[in-house]
MARBA-899870 format. One record per atom (N, C-alpha, C, O): x, y, z; residue number from 0; atom name. Coordinates in steps of 0.02 Angstrom, whole numbers, plus 32768, in hexadecimal, padded with zeros to 4 digits. Layout:
BEGIN
<px:X, py:Y, pz:Z, seq:NUM, atom:CA>
...
//
This chain:
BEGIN
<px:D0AD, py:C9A3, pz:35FB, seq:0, atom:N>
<px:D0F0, py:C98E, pz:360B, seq:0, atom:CA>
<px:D123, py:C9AE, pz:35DD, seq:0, atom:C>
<px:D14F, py:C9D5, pz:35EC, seq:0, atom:O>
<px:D116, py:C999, pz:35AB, seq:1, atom:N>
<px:D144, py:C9C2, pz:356C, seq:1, atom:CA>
<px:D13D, py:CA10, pz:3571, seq:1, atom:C>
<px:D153, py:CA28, pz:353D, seq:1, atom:O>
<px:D126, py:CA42, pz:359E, seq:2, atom:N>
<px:D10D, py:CA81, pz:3596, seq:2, atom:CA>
<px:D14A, py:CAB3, pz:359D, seq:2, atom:C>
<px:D178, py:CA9B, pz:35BF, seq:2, atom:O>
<px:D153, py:CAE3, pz:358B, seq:3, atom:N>
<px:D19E, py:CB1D, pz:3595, seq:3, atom:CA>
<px:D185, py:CB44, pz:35AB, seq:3, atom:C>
<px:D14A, py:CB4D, pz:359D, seq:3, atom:O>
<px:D1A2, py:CB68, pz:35D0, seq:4, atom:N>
<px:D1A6, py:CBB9, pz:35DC, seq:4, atom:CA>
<px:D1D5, py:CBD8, pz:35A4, seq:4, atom:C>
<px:D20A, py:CBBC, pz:3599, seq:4, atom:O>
<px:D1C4, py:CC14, pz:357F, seq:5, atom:N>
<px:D1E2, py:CC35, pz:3567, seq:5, atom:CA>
<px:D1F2, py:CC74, pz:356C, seq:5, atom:C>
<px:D209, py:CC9E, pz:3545, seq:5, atom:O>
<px:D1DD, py:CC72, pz:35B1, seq:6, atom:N>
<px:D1F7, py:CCC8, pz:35DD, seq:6, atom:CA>
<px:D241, py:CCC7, pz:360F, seq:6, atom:C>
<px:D258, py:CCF5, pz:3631, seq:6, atom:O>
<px:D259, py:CC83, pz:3606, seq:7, atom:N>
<px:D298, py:CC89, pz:3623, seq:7, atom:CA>
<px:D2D8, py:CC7A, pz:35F3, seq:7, atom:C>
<px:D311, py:CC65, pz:35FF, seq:7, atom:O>
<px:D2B4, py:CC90, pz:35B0, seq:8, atom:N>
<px:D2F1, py:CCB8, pz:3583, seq:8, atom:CA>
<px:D310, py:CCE5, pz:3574, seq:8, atom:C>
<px:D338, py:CCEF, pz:3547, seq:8, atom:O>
<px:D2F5, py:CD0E, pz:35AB, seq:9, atom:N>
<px:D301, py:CD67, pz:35AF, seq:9, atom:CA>
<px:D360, py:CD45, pz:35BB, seq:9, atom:C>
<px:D375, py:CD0D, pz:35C8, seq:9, atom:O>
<px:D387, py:CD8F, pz:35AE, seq:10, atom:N>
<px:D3C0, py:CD9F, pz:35D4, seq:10, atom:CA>
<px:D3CB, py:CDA9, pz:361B, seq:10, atom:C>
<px:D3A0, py:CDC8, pz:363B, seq:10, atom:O>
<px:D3F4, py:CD97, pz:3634, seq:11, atom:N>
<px:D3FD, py:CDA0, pz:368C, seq:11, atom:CA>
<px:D42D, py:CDC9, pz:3683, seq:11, atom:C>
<px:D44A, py:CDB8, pz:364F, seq:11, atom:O>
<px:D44C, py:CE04, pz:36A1, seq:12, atom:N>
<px:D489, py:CE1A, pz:36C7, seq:12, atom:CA>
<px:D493, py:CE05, pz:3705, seq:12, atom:C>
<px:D461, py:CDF2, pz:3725, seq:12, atom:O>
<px:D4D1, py:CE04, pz:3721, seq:13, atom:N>
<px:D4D4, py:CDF0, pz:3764, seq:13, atom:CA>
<px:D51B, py:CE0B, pz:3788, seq:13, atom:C>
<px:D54E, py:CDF1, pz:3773, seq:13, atom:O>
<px:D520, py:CE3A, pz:37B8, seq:14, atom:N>
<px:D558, py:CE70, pz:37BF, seq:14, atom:CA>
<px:D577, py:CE52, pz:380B, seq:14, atom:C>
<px:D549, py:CE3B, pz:382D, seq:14, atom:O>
<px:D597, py:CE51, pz:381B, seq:15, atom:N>
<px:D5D5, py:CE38, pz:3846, seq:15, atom:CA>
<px:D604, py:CE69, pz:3845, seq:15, atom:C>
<px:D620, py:CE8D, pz:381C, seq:15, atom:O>
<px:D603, py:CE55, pz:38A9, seq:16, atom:N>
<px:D64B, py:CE91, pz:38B5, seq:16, atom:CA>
<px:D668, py:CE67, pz:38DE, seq:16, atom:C>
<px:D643, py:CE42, pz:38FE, seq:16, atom:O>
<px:D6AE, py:CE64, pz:38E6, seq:17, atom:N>
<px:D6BC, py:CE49, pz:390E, seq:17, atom:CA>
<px:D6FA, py:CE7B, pz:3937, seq:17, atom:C>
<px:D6FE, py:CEB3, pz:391D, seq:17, atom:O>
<px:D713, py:CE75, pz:3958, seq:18, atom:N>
<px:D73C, py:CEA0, pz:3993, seq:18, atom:CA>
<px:D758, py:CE74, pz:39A8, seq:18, atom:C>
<px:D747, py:CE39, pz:39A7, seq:18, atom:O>
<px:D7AD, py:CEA0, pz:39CD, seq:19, atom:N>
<px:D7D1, py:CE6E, pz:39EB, seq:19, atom:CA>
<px:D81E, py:CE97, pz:39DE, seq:19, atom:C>
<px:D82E, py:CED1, pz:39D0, seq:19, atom:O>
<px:D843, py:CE57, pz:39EA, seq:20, atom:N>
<px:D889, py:CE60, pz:39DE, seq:20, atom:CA>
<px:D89C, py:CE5A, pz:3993, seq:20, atom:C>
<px:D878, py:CE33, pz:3974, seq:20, atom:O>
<px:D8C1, py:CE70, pz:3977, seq:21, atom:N>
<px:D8AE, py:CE62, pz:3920, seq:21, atom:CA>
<px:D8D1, py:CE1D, pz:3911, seq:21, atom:C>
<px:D8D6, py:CE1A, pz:38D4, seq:21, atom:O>
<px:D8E5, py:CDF3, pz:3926, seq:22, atom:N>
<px:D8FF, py:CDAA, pz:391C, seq:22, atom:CA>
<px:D8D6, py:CD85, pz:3934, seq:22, atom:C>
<px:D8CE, py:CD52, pz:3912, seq:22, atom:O>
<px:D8B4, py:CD88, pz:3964, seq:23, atom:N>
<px:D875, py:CD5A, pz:3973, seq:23, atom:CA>
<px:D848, py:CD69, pz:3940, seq:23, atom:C>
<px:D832, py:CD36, pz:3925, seq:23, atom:O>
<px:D830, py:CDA4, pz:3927, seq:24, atom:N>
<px:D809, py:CDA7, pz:38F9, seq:24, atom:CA>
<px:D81A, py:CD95, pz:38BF, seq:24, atom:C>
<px:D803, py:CD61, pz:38A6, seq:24, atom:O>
<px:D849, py:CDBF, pz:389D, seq:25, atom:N>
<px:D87A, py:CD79, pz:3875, seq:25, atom:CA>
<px:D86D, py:CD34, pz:3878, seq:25, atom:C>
<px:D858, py:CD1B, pz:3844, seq:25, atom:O>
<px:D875, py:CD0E, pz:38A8, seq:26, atom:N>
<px:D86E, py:CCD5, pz:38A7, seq:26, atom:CA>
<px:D823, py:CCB5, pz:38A4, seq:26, atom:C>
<px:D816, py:CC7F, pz:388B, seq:26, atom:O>
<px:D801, py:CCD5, pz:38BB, seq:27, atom:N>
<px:D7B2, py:CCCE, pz:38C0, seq:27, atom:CA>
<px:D7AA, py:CCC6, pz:3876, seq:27, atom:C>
<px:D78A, py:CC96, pz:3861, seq:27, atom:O>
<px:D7CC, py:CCF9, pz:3846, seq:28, atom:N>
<px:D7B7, py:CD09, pz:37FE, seq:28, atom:CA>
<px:D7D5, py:CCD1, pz:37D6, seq:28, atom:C>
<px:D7B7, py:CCBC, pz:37A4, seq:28, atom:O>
<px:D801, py:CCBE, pz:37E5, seq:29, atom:N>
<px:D824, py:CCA4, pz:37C5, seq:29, atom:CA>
<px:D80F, py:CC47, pz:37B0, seq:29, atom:C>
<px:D81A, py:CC20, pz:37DE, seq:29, atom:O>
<px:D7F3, py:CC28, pz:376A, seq:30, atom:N>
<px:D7E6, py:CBFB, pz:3760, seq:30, atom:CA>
<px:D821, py:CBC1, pz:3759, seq:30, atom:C>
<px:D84F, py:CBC1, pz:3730, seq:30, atom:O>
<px:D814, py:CB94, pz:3788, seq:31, atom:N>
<px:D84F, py:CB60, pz:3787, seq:31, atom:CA>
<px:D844, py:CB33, pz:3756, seq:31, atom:C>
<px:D808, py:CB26, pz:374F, seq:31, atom:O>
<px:D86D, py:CB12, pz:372D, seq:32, atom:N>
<px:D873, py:CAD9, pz:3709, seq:32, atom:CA>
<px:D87C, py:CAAC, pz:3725, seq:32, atom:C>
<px:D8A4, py:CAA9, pz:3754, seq:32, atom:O>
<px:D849, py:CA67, pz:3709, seq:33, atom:N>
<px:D846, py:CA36, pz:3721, seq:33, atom:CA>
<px:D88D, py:CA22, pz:3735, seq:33, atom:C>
<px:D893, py:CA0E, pz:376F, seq:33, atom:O>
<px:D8C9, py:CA24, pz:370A, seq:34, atom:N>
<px:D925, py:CA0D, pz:3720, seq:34, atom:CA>
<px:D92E, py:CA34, pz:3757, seq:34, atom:C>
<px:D954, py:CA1D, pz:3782, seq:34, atom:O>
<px:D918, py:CA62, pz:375F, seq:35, atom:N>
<px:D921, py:CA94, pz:3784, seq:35, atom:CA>
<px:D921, py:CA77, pz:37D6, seq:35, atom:C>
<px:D94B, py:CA78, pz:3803, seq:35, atom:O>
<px:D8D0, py:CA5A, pz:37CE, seq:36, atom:N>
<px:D8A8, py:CA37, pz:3817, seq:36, atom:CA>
<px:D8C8, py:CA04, pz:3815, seq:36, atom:C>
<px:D8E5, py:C9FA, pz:384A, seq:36, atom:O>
<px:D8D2, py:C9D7, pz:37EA, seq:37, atom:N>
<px:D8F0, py:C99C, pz:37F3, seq:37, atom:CA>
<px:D940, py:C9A8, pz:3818, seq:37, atom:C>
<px:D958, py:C976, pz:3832, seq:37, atom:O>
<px:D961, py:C9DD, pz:381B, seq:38, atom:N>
<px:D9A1, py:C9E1, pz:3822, seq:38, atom:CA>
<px:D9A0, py:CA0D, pz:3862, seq:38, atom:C>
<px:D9D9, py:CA21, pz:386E, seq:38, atom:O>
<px:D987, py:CA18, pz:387A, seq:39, atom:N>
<px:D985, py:CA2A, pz:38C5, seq:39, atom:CA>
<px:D987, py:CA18, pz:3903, seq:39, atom:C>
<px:D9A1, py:CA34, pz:3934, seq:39, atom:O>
<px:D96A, py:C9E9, pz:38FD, seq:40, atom:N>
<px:D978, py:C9B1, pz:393A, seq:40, atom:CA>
<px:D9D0, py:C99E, pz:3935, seq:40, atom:C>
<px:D9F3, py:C99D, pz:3969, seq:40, atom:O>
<px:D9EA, py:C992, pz:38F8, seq:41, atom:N>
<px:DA31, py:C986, pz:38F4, seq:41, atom:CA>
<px:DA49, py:C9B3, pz:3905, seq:41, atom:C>
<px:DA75, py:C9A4, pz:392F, seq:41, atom:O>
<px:DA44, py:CA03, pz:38F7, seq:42, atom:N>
<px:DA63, py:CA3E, pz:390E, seq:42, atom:CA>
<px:DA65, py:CA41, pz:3958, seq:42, atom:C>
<px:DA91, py:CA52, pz:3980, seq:42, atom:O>
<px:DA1C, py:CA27, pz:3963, seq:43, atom:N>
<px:DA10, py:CA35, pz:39C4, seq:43, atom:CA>
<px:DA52, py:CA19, pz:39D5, seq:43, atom:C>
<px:DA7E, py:CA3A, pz:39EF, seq:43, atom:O>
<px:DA58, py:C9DD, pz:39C6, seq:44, atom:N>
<px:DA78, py:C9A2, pz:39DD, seq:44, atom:CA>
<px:DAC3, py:C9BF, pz:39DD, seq:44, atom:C>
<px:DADB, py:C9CA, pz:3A15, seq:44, atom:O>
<px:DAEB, py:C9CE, pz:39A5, seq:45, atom:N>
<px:DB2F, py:C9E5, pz:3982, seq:45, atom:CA>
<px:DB47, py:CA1C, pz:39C0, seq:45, atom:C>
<px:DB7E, py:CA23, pz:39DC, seq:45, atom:O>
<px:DAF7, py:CA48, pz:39CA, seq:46, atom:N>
<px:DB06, py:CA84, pz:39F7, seq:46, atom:CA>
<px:DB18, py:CA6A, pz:3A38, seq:46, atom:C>
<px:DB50, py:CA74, pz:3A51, seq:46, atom:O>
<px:DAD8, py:CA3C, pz:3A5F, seq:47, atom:N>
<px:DB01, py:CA21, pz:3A9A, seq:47, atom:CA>
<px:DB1A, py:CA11, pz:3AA7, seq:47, atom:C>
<px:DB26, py:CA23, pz:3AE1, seq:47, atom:O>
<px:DB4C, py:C9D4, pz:3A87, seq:48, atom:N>
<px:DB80, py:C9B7, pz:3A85, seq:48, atom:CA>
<px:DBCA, py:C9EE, pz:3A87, seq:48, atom:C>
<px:DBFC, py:C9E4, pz:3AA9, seq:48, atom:O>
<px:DBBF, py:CA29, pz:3A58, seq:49, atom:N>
<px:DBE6, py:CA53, pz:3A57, seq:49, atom:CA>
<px:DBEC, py:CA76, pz:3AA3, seq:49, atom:C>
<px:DC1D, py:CA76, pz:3AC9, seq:49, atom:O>
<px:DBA7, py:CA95, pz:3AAE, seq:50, atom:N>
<px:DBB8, py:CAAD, pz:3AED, seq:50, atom:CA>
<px:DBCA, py:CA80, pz:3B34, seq:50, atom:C>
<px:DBD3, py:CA9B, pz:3B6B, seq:50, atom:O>
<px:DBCB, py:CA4E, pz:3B2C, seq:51, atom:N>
<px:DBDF, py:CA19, pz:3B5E, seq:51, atom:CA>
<px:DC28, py:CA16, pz:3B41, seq:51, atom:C>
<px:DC46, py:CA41, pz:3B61, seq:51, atom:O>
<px:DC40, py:CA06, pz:3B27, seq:52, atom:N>
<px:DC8D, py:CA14, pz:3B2D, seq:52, atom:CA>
<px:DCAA, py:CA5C, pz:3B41, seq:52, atom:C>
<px:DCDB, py:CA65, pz:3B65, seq:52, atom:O>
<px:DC75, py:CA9E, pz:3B17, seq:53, atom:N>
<px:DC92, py:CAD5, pz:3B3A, seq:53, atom:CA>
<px:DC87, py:CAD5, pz:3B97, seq:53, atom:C>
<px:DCAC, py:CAE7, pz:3BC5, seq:53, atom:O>
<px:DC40, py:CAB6, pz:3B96, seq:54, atom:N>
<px:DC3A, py:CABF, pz:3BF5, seq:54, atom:CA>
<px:DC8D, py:CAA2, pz:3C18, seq:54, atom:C>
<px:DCB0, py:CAC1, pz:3C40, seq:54, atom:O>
<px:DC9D, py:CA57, pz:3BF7, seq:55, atom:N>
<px:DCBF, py:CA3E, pz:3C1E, seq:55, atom:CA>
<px:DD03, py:CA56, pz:3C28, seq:55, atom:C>
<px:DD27, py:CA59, pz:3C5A, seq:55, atom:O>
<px:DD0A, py:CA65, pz:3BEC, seq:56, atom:N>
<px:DD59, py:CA9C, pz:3BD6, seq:56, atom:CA>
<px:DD66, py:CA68, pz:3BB2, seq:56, atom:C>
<px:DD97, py:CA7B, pz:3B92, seq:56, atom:O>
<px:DD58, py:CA26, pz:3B9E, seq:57, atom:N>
<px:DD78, py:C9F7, pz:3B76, seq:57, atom:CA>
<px:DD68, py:C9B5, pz:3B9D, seq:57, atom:C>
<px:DD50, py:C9B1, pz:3BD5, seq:57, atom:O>
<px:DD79, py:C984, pz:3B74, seq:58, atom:N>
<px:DD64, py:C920, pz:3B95, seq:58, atom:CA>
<px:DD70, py:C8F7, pz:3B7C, seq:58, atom:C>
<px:DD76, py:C904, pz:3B40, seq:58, atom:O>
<px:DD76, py:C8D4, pz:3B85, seq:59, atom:N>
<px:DD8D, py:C88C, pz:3B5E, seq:59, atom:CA>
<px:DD44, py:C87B, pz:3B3D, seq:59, atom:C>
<px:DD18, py:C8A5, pz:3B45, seq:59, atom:O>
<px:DD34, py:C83F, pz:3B19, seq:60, atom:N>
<px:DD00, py:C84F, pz:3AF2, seq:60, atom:CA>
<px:DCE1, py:C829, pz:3B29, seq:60, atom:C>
<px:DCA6, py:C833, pz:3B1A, seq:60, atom:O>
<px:DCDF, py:C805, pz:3B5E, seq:61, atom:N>
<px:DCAB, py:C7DB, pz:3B8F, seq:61, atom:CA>
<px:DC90, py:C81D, pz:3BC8, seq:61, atom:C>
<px:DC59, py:C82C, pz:3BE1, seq:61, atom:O>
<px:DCD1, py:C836, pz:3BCB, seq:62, atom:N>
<px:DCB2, py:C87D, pz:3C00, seq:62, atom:CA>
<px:DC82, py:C8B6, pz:3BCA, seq:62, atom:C>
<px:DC58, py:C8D8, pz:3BE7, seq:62, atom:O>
<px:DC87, py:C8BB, pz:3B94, seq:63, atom:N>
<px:DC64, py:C8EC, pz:3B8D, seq:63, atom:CA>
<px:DC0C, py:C8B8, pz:3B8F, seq:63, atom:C>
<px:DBE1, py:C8D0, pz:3BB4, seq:63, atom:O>
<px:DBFC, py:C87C, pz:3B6C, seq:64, atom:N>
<px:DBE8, py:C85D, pz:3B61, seq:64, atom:CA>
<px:DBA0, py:C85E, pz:3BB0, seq:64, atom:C>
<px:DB62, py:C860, pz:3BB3, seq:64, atom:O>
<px:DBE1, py:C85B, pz:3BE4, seq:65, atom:N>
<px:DBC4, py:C84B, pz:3C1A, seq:65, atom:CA>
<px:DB9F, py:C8A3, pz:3C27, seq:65, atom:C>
<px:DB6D, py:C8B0, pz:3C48, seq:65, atom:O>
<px:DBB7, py:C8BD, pz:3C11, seq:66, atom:N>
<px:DB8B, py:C905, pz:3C31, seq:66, atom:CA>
<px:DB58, py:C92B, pz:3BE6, seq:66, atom:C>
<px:DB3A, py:C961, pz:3BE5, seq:66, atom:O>
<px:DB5F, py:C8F5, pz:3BAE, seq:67, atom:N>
<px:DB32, py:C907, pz:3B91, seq:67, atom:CA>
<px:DAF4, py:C919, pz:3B9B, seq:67, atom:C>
<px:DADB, py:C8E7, pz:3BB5, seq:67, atom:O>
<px:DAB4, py:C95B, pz:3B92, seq:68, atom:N>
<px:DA7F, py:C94E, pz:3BBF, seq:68, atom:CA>
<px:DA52, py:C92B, pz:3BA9, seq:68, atom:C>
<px:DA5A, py:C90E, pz:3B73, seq:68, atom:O>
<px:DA1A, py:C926, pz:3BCC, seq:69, atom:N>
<px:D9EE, py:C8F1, pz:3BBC, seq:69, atom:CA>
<px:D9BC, py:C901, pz:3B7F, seq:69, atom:C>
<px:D9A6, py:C8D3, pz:3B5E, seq:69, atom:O>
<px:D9B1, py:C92E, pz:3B75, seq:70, atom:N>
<px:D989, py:C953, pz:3B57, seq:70, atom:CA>
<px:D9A2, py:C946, pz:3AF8, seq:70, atom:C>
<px:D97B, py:C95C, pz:3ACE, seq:70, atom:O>
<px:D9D6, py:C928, pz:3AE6, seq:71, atom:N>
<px:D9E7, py:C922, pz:3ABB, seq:71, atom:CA>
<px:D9B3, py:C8ED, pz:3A81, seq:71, atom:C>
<px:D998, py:C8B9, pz:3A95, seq:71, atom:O>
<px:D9AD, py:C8FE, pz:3A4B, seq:72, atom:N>
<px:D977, py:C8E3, pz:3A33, seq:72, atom:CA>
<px:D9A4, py:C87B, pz:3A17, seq:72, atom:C>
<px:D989, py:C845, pz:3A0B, seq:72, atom:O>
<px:D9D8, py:C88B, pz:3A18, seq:73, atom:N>
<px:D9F8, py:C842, pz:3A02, seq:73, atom:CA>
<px:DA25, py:C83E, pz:3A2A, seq:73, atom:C>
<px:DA4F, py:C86A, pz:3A32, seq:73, atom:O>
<px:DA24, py:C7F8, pz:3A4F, seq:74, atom:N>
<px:DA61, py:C7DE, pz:3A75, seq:74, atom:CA>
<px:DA88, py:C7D9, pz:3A5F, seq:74, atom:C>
<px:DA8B, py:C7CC, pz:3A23, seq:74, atom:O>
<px:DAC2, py:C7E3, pz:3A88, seq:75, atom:N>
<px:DB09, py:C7EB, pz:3A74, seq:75, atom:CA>
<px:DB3D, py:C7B8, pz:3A91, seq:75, atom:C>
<px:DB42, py:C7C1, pz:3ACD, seq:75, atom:O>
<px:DB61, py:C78B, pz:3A7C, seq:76, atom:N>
<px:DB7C, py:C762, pz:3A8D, seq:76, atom:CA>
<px:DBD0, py:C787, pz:3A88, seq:76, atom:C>
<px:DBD7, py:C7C1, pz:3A76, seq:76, atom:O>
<px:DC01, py:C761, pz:3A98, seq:77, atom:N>
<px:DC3F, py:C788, pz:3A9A, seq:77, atom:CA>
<px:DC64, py:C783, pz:3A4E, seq:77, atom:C>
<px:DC92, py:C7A8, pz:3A3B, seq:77, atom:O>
<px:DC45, py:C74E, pz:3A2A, seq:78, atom:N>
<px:DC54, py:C75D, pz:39E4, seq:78, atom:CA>
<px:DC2B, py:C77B, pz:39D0, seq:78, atom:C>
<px:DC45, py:C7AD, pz:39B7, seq:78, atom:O>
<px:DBD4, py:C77D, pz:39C6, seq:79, atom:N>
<px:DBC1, py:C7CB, pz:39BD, seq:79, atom:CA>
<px:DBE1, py:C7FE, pz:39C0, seq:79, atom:C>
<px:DBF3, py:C817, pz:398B, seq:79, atom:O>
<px:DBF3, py:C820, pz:3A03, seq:80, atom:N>
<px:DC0F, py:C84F, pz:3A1B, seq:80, atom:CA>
<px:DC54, py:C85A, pz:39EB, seq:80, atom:C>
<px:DC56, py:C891, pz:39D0, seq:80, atom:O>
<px:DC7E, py:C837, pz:39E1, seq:81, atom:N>
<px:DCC8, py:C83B, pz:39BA, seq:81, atom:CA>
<px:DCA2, py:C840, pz:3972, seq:81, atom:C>
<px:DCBB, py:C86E, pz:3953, seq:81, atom:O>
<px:DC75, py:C824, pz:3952, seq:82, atom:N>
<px:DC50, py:C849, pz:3912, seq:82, atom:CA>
<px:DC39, py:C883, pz:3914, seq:82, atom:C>
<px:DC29, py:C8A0, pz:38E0, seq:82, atom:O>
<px:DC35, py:C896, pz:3940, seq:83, atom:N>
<px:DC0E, py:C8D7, pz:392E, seq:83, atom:CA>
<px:DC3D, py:C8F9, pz:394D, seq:83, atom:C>
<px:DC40, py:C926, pz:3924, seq:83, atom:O>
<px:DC5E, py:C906, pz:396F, seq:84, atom:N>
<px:DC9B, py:C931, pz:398E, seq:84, atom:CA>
<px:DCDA, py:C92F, pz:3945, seq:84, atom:C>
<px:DD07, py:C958, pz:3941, seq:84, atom:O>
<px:DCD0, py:C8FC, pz:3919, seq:85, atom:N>
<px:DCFF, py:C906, pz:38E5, seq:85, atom:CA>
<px:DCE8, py:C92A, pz:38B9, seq:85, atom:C>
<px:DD10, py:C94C, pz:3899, seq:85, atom:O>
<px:DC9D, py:C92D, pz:38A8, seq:86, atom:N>
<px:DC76, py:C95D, pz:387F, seq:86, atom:CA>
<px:DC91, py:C9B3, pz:389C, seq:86, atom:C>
<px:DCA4, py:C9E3, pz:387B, seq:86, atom:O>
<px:DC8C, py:C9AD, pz:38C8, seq:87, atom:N>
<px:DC89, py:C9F2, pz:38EF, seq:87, atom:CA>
<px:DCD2, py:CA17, pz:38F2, seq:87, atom:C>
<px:DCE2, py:CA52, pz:38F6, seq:87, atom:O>
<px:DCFC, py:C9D5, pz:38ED, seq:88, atom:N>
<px:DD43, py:C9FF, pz:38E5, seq:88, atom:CA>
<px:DD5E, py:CA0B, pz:38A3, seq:88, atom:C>
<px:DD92, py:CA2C, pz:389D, seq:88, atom:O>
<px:DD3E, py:C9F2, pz:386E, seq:89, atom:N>
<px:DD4B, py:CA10, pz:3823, seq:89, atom:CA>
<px:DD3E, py:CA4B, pz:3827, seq:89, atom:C>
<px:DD69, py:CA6E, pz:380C, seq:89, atom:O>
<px:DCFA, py:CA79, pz:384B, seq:90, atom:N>
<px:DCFD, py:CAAD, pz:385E, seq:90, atom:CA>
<px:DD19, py:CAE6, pz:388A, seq:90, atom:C>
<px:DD15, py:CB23, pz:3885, seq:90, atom:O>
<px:DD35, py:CABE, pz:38B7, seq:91, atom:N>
<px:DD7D, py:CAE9, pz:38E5, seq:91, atom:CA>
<px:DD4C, py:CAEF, pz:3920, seq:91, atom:C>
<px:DD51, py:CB19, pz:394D, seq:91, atom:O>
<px:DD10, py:CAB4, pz:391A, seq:92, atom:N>
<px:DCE2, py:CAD1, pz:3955, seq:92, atom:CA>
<px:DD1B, py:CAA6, pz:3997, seq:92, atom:C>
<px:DD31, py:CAC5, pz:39C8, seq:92, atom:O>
<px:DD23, py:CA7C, pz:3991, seq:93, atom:N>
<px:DD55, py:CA52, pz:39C9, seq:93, atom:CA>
<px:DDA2, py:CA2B, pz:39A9, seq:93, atom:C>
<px:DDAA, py:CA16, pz:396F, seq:93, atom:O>
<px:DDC9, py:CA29, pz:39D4, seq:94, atom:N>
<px:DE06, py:CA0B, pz:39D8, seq:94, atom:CA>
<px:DE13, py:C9D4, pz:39F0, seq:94, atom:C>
<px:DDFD, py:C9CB, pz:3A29, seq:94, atom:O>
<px:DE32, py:C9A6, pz:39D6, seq:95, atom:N>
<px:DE49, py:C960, pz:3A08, seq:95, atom:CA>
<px:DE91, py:C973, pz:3A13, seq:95, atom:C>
<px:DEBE, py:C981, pz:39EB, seq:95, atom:O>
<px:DE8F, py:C970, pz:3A53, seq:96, atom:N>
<px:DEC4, py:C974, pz:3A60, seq:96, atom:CA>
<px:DEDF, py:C943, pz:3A72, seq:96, atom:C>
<px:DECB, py:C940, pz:3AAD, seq:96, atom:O>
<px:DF20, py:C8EB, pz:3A66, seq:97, atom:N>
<px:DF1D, py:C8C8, pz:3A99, seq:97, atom:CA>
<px:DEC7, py:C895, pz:3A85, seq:97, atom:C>
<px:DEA2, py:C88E, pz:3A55, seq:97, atom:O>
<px:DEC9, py:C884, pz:3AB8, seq:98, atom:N>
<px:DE75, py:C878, pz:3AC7, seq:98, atom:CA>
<px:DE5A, py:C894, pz:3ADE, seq:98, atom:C>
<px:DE3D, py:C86F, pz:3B05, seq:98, atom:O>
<px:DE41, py:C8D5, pz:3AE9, seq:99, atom:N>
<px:DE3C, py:C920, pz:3B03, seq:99, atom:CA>
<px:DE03, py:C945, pz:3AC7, seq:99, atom:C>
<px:DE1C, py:C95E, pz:3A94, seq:99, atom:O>
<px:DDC3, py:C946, pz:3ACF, seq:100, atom:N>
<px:DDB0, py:C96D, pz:3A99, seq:100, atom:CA>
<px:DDB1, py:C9B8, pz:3AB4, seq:100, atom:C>
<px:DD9A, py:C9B9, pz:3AED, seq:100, atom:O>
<px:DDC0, py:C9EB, pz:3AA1, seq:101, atom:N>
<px:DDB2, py:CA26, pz:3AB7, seq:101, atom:CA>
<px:DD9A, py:CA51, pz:3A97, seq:101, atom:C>
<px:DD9F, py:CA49, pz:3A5A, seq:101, atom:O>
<px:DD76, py:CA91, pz:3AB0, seq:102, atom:N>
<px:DD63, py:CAC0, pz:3A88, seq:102, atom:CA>
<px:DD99, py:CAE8, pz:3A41, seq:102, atom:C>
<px:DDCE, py:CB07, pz:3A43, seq:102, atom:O>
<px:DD76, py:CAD9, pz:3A15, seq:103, atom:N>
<px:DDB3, py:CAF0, pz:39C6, seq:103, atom:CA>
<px:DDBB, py:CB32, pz:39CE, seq:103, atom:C>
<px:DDA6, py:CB4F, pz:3A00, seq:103, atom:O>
<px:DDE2, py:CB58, pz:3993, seq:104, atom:N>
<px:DE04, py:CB8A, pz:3980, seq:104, atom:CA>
<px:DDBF, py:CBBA, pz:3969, seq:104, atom:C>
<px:DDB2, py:CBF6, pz:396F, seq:104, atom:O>
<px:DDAE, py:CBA0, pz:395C, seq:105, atom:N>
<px:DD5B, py:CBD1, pz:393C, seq:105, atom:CA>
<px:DD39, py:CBEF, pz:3968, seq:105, atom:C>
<px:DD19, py:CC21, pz:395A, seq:105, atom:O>
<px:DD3B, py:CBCE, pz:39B8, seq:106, atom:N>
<px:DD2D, py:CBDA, pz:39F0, seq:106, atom:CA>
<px:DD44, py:CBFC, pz:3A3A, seq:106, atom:C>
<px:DD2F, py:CC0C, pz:3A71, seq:106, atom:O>
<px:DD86, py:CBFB, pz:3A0B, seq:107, atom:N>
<px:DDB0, py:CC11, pz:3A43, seq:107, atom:CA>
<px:DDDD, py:CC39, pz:3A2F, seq:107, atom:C>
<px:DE18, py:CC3E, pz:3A3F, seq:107, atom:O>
<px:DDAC, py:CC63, pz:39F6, seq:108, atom:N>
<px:DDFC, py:CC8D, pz:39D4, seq:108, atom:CA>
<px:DDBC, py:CCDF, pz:39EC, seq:108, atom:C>
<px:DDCF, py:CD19, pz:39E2, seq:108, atom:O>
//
């Protein structure tokens, strides 16, 4: 029971190629940090929400709310939605216009 092998202390090499587009491969290569994974699902989220106001041309926060898609990893309520649409316009990603969120200056310049 207690017995070893001591022939699988040799050295291994091991050679890899990979092919492609060089950003997919890139990304293949590329080791994520745990903050990294943890913060993605929020990015997914930030992104759809963004492109649902760009789809709509702009909404009040119940209309964008209502065409949010489903696929979103956290529900979004219409004060959700006004939190995170205020995150997004420190960045010039959207505008309130009114009660009107619309696509920002970052986006439309």
């Amino acid at each position: 029971m207690g017995e070893t092998n001591d022939g699988f202390e040799e050295d291994v090499g091991i050679t890899v190629e990979l092919t492609g587009e060089y950003d997919a491969v890139v990304d293949k290569l590329r080791k994520p940090t745990d903050e990294q994974e943890a913060l993605d699902p929020v990015l997914a989220d930030f992104s759809r929400l963004l492109e649902t106001v760009h789809r709509l041309d702009g909404g009040t926060r119940s209309v964008i709310v209502d065409h949010l898609p489903p696929e979103m990893h956290h529900a979004y309520d219409a004060e959700g939605v006004v939190d995170a649409l205020q995150i997004l316009a420190r960045y010039d990603l959207v505008a309130l216009d009114g009660n009107t969120w619309t696509p920002g200056p970052a986006l439309t310049a």
